[in-house]
C-alpha positions in Angstrom: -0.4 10.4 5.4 2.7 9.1 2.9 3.9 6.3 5.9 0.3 5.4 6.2 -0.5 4.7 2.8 2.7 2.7 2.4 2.1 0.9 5.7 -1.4 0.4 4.1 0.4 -1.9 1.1 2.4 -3.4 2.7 -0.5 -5.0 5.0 -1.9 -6.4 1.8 1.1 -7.4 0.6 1.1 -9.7 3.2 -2.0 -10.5 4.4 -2.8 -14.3 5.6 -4.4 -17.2 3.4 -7.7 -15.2 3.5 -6.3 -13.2 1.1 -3.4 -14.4 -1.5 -0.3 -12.0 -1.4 0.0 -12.3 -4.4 -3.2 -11.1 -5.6 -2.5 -8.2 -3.7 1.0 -7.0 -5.8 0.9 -4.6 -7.9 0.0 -0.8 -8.5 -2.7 1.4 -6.4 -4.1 4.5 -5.9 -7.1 6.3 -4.3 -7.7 7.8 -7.9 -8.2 5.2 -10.7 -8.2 7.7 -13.1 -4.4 8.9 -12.0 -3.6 5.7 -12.6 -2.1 6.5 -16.4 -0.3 9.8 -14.6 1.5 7.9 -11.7 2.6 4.6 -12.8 5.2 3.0 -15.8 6.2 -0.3 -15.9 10.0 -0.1 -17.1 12.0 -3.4 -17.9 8.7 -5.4 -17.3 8.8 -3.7 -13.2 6.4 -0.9 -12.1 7.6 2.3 -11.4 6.7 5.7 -10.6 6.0 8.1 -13.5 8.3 11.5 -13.1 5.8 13.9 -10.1 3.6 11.0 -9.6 3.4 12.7 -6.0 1.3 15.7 -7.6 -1.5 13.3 -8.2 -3.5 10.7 -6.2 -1.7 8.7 -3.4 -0.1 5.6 -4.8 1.7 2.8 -3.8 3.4 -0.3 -5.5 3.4 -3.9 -3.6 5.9 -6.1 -4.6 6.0 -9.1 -2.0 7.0 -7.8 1.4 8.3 -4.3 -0.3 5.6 -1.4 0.0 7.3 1.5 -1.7 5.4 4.8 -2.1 6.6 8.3 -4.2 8.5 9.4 -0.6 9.0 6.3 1.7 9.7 2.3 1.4 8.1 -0.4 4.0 9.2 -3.9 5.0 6.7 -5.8 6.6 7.3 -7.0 10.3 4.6 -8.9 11.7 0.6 -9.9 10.9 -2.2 -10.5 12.8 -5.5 -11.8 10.8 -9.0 -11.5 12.8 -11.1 -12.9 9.4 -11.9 -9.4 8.8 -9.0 -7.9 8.8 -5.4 -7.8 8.7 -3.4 -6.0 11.2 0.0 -5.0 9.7 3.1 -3.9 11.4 5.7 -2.0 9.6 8.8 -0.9 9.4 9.0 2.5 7.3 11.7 4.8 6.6 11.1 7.9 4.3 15.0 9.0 3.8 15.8 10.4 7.3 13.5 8.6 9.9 12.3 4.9 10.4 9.2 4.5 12.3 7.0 1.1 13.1 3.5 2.1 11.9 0.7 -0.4 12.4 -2.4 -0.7 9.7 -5.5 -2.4 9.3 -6.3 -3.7 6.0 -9.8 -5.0 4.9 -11.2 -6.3 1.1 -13.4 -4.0 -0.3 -14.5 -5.6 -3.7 -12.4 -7.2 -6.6 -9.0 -5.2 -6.9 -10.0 -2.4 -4.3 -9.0 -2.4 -0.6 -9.6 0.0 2.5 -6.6 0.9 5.0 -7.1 2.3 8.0 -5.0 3.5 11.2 -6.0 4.6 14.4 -3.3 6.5 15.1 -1.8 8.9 15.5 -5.2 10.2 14.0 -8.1 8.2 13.0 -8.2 7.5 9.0 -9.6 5.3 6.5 -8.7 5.4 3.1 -9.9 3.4 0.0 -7.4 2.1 -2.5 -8.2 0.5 -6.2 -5.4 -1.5 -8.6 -4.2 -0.3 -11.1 -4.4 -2.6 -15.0 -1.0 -2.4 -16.2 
């Protein structure tokens, strides 16, 4: 779950000119309400608040960077079909680095949907934080 959410940014971080990078940097989380329990900003840059990985997934985009509370992505390829954007990934969480491939898709203003096929079938909705 924790390299598919940050395989998950880092296909919006960067997604195609359907959809601006840049508009997609920043914090999210599945739980808007966590938002105030998970994230700082410290010297002007997001960061993770102290046990942010007790609360709702999270993730901060910051160009082709994807970190999440246990692993950091680098984004290795995109493929846009108008609806979506398929991401591939390079992830490491500390011991292991792993390709993982996501689809992202534009759910509304400041809220996007990742999903994965594999290794089991997911879809999870994401919303950006204000900071």
């Amino acid at each position: 779950m924790r390299t598919f959410n940050a395989l998950l940014f880092v296909l919006l971080v960067a997604q195609s000119a359907s959809t601006q990078a840049a508009d997609l940097n920043g914090a999210w989380t599945i739980d808007a309400s966590a938002c105030d329990k998970v994230f700082t900003k410290e010297n002007n840059k997001l960061a993770f608040k102290k046990d942010a990985d007790l609360h709702a997934g999270s993730l901060i985009v910051q160009g082709k960077q994807i970190t999440g509370t246990f692993q950091k992505c680098t984004v290795k390829s995109l493929h846009d079909d108008g609806q979506n954007v398929r991401v591939i990934a390079s992830c490491s969480d500390g011991v292991a680095i792993s390709d993982v491939a996501i689809d992202v898709k534009l759910s509304g203003e400041n809220k996007i949907t990742l999903s994965a096929k594999e290794p089991v079938p997911m879809e999870t909705p994401y919303v950006r934080c204000s900071m």
